[in-house]
PyMOL Python script that loads the backbone (N, CA, C, O; Angstrom):
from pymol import cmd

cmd.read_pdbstr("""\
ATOM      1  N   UNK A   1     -38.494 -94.826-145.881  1.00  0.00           N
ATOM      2  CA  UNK A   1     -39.394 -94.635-146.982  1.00  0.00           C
ATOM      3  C   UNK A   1     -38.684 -95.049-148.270  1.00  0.00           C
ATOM      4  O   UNK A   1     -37.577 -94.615-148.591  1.00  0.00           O
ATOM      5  N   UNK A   2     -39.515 -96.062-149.102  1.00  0.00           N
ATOM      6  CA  UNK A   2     -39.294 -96.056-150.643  1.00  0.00           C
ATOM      7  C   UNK A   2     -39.563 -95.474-151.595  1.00  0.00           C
ATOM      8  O   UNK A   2     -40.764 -95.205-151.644  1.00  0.00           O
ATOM      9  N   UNK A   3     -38.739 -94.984-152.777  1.00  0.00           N
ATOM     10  CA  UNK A   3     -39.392 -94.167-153.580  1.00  0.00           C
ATOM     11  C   UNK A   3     -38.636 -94.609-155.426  1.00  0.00           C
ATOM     12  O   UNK A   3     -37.560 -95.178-155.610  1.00  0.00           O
ATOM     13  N   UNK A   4     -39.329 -94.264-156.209  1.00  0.00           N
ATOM     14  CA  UNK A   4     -38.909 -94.611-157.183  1.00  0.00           C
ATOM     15  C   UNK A   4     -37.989 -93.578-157.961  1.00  0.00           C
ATOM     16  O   UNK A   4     -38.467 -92.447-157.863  1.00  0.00           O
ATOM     17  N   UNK A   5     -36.470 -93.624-158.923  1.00  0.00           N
ATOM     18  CA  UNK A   5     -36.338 -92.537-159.900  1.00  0.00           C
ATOM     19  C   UNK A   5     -37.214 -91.516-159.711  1.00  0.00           C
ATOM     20  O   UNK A   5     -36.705 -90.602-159.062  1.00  0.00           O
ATOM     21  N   UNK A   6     -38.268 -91.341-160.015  1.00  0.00           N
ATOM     22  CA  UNK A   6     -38.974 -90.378-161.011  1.00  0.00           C
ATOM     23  C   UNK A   6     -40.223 -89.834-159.553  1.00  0.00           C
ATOM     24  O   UNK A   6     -40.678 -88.691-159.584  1.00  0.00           O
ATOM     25  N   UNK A   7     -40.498 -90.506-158.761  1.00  0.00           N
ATOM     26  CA  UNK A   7     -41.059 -89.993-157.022  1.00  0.00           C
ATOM     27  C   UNK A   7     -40.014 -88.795-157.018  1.00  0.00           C
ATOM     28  O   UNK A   7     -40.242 -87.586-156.972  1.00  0.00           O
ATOM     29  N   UNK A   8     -38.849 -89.447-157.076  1.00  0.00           N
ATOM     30  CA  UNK A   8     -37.612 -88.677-156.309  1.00  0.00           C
ATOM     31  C   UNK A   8     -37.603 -87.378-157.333  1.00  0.00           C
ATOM     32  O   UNK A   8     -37.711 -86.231-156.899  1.00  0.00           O
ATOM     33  N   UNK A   9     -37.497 -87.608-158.401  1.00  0.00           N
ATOM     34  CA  UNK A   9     -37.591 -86.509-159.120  1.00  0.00           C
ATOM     35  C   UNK A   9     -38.203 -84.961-158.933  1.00  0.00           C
ATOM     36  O   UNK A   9     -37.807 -83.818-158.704  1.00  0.00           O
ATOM     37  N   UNK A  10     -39.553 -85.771-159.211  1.00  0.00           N
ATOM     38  CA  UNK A  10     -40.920 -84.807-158.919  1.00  0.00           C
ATOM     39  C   UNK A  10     -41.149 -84.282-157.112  1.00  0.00           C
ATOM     40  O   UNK A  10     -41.225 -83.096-156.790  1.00  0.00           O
ATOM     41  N   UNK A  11     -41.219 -85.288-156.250  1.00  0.00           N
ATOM     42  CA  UNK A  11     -40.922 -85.327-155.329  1.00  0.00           C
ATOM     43  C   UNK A  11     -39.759 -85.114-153.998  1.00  0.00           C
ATOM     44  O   UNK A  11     -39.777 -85.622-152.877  1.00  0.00           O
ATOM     45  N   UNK A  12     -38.655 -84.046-154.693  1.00  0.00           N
ATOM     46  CA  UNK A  12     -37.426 -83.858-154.140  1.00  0.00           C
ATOM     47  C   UNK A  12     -37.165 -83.020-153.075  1.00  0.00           C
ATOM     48  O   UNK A  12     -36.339 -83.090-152.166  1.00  0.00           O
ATOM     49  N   UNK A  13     -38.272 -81.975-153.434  1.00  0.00           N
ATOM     50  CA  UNK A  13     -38.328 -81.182-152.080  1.00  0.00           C
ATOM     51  C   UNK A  13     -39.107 -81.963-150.456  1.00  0.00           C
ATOM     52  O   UNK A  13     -38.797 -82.052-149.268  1.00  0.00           O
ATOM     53  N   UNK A  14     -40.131 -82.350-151.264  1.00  0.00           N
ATOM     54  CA  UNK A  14     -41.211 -83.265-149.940  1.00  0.00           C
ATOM     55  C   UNK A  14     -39.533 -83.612-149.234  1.00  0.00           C
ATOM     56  O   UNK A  14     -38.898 -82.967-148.399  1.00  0.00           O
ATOM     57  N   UNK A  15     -39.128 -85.083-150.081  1.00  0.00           N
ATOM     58  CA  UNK A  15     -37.962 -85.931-149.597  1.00  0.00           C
ATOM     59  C   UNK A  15     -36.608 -85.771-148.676  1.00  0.00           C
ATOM     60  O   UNK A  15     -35.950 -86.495-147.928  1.00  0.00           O
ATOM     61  N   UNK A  16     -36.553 -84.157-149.242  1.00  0.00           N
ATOM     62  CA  UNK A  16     -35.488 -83.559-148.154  1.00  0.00           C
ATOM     63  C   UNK A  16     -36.218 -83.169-146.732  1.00  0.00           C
ATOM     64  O   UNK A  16     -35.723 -83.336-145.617  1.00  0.00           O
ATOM     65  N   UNK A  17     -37.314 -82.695-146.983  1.00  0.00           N
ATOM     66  CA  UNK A  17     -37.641 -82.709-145.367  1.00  0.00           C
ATOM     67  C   UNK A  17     -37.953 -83.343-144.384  1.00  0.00           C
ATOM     68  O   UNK A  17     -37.939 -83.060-143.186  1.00  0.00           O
ATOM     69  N   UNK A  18     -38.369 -84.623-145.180  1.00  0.00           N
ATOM     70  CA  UNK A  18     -38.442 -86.164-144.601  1.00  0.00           C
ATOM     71  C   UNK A  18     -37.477 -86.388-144.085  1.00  0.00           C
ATOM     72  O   UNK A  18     -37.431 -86.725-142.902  1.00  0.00           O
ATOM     73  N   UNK A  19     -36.262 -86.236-144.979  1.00  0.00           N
ATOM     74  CA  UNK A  19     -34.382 -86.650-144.401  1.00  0.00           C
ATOM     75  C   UNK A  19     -34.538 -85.659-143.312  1.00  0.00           C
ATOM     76  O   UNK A  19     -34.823 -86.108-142.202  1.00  0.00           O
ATOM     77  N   UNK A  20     -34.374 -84.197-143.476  1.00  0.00           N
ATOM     78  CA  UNK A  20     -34.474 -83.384-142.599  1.00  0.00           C
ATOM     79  C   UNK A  20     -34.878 -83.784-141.180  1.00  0.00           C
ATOM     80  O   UNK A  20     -34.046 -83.969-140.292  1.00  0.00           O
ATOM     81  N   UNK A  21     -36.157 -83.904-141.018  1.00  0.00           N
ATOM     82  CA  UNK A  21     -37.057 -84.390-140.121  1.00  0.00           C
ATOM     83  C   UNK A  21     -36.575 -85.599-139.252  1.00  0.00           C
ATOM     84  O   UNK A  21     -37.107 -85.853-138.171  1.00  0.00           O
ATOM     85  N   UNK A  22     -35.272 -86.529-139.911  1.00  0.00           N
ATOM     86  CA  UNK A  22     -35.104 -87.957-139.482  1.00  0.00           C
ATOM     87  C   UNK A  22     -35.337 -88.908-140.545  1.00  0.00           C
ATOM     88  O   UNK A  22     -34.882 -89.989-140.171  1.00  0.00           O
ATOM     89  N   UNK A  23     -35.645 -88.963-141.253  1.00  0.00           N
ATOM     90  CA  UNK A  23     -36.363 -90.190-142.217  1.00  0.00           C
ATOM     91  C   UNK A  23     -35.271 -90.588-142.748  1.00  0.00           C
ATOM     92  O   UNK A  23     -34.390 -89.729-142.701  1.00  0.00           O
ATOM     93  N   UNK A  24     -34.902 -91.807-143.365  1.00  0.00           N
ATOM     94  CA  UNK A  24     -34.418 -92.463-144.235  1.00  0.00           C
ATOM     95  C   UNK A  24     -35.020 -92.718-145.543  1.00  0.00           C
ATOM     96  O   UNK A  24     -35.999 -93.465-145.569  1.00  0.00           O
ATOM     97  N   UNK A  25     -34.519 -92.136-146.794  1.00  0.00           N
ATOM     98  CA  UNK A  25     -35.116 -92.391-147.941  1.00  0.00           C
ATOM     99  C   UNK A  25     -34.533 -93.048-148.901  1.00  0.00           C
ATOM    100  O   UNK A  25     -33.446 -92.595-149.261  1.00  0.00           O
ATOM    101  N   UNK A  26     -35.092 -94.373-149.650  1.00  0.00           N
ATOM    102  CA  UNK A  26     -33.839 -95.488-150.568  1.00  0.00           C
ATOM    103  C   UNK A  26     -34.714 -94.745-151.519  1.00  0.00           C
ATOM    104  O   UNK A  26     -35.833 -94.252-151.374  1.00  0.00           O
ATOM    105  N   UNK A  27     -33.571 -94.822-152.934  1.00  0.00           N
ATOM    106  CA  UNK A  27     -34.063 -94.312-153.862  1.00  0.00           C
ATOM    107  C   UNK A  27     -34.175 -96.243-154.525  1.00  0.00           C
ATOM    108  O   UNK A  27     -33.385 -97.140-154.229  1.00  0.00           O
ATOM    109  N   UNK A  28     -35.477 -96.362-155.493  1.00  0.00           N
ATOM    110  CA  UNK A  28     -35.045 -97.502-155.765  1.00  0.00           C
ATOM    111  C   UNK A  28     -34.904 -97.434-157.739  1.00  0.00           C
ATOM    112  O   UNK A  28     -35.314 -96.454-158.360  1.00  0.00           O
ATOM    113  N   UNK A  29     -34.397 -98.402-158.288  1.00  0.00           N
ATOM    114  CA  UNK A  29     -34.607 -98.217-159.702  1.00  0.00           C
ATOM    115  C   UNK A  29     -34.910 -99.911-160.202  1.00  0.00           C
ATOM    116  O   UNK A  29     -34.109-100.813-159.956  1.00  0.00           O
ATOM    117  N   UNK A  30     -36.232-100.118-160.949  1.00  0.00           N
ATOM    118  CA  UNK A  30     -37.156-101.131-161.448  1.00  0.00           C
ATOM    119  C   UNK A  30     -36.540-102.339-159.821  1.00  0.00           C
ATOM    120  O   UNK A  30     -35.804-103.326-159.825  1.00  0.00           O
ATOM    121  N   UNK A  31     -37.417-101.491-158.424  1.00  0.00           N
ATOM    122  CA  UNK A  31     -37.627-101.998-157.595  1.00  0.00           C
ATOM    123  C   UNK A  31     -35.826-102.779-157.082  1.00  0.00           C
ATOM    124  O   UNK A  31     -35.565-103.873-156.584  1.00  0.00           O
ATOM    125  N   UNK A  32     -35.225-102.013-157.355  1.00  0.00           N
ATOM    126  CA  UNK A  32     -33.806-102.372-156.830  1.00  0.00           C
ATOM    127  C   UNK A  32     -32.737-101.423-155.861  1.00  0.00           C
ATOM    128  O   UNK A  32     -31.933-100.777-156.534  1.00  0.00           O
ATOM    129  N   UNK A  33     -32.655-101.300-154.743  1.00  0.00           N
ATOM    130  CA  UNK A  33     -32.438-100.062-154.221  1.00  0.00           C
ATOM    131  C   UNK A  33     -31.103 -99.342-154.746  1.00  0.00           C
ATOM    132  O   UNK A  33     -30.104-100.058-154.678  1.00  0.00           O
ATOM    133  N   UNK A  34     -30.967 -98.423-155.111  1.00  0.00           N
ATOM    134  CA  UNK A  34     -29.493 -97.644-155.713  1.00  0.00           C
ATOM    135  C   UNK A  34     -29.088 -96.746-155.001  1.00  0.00           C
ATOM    136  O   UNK A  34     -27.922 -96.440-155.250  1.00  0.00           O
ATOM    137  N   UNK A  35     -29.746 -95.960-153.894  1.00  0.00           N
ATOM    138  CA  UNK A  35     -28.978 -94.565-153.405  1.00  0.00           C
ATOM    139  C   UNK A  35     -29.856 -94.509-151.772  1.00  0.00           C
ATOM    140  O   UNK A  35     -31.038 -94.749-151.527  1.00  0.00           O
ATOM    141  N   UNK A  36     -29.317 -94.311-151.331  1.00  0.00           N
ATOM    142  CA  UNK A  36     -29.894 -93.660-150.016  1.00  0.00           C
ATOM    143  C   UNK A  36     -29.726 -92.699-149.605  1.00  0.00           C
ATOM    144  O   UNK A  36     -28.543 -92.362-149.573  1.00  0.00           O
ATOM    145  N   UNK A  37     -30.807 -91.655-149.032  1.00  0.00           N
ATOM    146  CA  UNK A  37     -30.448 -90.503-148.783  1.00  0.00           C
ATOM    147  C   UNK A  37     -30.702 -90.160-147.268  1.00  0.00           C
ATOM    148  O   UNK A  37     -31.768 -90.286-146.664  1.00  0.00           O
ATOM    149  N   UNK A  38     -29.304 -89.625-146.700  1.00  0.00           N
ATOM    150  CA  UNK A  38     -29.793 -89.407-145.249  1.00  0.00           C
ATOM    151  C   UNK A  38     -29.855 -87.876-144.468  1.00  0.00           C
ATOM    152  O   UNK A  38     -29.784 -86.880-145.189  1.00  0.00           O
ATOM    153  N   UNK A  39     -29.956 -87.750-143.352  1.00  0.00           N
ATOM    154  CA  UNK A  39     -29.657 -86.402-142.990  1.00  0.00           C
ATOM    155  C   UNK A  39     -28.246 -86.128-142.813  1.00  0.00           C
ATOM    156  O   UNK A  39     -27.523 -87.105-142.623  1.00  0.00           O
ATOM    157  N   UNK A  40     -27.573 -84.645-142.848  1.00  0.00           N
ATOM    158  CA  UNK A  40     -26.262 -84.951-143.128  1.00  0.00           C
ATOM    159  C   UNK A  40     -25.581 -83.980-141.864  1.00  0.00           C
ATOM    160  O   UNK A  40     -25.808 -82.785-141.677  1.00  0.00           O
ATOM    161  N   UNK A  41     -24.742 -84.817-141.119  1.00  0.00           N
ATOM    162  CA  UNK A  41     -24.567 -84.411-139.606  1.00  0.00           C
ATOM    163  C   UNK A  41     -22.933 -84.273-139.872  1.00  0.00           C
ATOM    164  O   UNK A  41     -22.177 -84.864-140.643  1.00  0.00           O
ATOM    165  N   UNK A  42     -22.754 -83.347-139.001  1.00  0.00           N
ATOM    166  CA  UNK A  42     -20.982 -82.573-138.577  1.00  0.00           C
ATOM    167  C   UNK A  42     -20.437 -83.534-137.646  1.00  0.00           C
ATOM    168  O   UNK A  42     -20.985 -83.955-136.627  1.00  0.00           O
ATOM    169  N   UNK A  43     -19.219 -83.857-138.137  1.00  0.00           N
ATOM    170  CA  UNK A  43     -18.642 -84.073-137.018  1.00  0.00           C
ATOM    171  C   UNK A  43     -17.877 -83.110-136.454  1.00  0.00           C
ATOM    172  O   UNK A  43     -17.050 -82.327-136.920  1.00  0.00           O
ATOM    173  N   UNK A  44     -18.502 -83.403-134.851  1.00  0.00           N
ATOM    174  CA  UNK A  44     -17.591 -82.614-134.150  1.00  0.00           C
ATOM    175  C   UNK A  44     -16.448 -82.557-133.573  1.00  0.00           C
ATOM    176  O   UNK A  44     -15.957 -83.652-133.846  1.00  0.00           O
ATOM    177  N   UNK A  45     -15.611 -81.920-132.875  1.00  0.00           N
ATOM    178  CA  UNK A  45     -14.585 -81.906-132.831  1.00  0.00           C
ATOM    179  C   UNK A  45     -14.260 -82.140-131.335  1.00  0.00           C
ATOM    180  O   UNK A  45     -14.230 -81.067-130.734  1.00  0.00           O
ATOM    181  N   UNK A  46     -14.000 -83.240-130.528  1.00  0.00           N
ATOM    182  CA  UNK A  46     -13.579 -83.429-129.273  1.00  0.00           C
ATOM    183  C   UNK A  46     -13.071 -82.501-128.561  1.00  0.00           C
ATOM    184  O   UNK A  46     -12.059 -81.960-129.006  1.00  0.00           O
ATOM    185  N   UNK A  47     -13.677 -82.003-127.121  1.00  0.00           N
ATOM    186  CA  UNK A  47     -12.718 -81.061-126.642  1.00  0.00           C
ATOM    187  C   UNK A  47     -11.860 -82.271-125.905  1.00  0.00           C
ATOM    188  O   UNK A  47     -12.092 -83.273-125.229  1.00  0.00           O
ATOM    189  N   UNK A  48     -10.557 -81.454-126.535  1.00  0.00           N
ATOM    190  CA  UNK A  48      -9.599 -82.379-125.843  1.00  0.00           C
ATOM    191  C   UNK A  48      -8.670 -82.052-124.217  1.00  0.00           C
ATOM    192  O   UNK A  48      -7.836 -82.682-123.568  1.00  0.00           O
ATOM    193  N   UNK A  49      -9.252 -80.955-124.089  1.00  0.00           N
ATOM    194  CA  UNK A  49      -8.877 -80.093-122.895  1.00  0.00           C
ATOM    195  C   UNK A  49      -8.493 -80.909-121.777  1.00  0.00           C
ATOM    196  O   UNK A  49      -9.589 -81.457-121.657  1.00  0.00           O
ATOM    197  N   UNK A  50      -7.814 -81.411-120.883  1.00  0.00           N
ATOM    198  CA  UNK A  50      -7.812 -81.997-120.129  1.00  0.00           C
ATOM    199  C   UNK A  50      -7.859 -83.642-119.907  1.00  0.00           C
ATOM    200  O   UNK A  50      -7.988 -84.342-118.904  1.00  0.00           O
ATOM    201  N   UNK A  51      -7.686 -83.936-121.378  1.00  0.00           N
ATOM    202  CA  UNK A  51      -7.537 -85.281-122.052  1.00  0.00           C
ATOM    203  C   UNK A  51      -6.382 -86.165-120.679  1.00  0.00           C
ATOM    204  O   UNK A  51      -6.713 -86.882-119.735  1.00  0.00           O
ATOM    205  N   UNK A  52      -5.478 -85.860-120.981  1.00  0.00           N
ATOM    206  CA  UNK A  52      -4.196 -86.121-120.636  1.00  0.00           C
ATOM    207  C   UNK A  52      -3.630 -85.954-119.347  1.00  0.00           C
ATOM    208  O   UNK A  52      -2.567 -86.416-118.931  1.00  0.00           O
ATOM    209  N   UNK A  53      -4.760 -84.984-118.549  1.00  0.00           N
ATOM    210  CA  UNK A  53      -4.879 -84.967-117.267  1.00  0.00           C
ATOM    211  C   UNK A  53      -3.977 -85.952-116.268  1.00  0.00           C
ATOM    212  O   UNK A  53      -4.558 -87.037-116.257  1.00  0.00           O
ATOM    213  N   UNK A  54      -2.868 -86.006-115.480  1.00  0.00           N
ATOM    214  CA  UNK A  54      -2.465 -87.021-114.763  1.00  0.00           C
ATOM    215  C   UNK A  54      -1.503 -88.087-115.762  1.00  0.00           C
ATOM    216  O   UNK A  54      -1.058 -89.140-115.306  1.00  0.00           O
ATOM    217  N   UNK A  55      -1.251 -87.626-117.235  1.00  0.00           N
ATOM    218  CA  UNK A  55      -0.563 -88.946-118.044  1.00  0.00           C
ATOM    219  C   UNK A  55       0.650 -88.063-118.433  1.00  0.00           C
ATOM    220  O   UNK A  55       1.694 -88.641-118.734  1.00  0.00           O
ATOM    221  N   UNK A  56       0.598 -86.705-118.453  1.00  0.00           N
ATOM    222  CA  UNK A  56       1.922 -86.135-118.751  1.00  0.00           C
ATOM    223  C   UNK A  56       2.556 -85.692-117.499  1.00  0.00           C
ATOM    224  O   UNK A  56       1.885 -85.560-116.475  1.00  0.00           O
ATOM    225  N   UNK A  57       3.945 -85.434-117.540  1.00  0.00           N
ATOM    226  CA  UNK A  57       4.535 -84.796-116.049  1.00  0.00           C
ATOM    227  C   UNK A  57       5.810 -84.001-116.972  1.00  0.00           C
ATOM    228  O   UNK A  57       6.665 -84.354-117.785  1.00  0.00           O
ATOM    229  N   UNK A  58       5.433 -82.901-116.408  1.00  0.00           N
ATOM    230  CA  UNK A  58       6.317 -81.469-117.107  1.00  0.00           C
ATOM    231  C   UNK A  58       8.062 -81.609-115.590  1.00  0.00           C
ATOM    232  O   UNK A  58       8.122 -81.757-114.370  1.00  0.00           O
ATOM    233  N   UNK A  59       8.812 -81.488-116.419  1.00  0.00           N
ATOM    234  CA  UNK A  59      10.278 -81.210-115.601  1.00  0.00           C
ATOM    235  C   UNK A  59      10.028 -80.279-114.577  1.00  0.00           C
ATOM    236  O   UNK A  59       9.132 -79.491-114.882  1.00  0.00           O
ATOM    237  N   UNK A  60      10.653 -80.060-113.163  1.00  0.00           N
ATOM    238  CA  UNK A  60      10.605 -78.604-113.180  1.00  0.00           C
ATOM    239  C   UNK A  60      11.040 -77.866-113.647  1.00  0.00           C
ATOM    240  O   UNK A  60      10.438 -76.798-113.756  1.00  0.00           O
ATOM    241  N   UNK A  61      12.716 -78.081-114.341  1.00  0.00           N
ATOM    242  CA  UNK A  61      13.263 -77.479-115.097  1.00  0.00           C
ATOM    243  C   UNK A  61      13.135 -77.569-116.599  1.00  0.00           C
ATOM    244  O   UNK A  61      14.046 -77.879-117.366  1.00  0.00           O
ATOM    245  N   UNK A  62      11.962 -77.276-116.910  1.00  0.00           N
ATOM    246  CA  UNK A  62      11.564 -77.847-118.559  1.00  0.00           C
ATOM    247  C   UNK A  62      11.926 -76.547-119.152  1.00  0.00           C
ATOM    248  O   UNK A  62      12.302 -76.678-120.317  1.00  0.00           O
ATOM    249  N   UNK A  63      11.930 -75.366-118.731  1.00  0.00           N
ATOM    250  CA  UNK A  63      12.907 -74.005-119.368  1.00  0.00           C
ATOM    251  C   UNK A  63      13.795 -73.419-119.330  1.00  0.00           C
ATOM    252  O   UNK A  63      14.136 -72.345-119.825  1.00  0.00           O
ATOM    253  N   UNK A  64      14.372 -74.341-118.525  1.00  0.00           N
ATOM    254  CA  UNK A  64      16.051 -73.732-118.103  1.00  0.00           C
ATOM    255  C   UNK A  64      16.795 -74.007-119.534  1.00  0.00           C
ATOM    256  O   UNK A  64      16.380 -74.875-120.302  1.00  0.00           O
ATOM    257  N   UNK A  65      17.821 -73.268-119.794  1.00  0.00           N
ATOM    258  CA  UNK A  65      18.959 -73.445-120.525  1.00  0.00           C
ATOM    259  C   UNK A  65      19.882 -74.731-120.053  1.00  0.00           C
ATOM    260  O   UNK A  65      20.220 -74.879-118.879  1.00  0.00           O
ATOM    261  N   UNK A  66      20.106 -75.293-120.704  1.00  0.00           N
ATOM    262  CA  UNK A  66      20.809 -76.712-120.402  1.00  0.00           C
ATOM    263  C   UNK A  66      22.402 -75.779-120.394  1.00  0.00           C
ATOM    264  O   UNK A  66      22.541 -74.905-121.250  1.00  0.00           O
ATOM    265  N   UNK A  67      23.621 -76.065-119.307  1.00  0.00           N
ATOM    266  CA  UNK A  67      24.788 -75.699-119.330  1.00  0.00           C
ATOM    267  C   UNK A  67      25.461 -75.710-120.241  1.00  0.00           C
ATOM    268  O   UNK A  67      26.429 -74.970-120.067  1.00  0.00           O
ATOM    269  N   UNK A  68      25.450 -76.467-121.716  1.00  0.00           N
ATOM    270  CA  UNK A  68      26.946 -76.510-122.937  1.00  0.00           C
ATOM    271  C   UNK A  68      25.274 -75.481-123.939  1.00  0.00           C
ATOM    272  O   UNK A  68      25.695 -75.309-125.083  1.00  0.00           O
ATOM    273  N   UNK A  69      24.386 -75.115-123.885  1.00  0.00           N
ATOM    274  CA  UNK A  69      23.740 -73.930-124.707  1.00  0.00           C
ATOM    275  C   UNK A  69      23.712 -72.343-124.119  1.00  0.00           C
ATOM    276  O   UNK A  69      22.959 -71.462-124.535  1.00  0.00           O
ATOM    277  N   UNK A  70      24.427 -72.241-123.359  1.00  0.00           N
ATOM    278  CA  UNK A  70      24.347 -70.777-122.158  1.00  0.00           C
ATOM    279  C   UNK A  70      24.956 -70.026-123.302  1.00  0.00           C
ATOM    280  O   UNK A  70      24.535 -68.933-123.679  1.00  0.00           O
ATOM    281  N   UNK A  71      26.034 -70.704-123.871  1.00  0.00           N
ATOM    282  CA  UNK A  71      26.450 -69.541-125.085  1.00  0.00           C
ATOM    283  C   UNK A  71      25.448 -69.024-125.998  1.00  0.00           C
ATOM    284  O   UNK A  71      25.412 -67.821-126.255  1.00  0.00           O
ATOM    285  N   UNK A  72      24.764 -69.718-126.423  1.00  0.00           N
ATOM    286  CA  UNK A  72      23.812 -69.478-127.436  1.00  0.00           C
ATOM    287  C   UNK A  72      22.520 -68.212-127.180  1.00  0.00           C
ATOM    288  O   UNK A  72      21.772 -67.403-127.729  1.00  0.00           O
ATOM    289  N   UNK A  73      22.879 -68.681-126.160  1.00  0.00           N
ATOM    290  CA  UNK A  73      21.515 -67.170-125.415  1.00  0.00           C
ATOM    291  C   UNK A  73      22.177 -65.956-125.358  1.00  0.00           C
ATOM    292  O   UNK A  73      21.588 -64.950-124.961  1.00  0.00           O
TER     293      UNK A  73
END
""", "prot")
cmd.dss("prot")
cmd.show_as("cartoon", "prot")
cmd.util.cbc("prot")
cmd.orient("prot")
């Protein structure tokens, strides 16, 4: 949908529910488009759970104390 400055003005609530709804609205000024207004979506956040599945390989000994740190414990 096209609309002019002053549509948009008077017309701001209609326009958000249009966006709302799906719509695309250009704002235009002396028939030149300047702004577009869209619906405004989250990005979400990938579960990454199990991403990596099969690409990492843990030591068996990945918690042992290495022999020259035994003092330190």
């Amino acid at each position: 949908m096209r609309v002019t400055i002053h549509q948009a003005k008077t017309q701001f609530s209609k326009l958000l529910r249009l966006v709302a709804a799906g719509e695309e609205v250009v704002i235009l000024n002396r028939d030149r488009p300047v702004a577009r207004v869209v619906s405004f979506t989250r990005k979400t956040r990938k579960d990454l759970r199990g991403d990596l599945k099969g690409k990492i390989r843990i030591a068996r000994d990945f918690d042992a104390t290495p022999e020259d740190f035994r003092d330190y414990t």
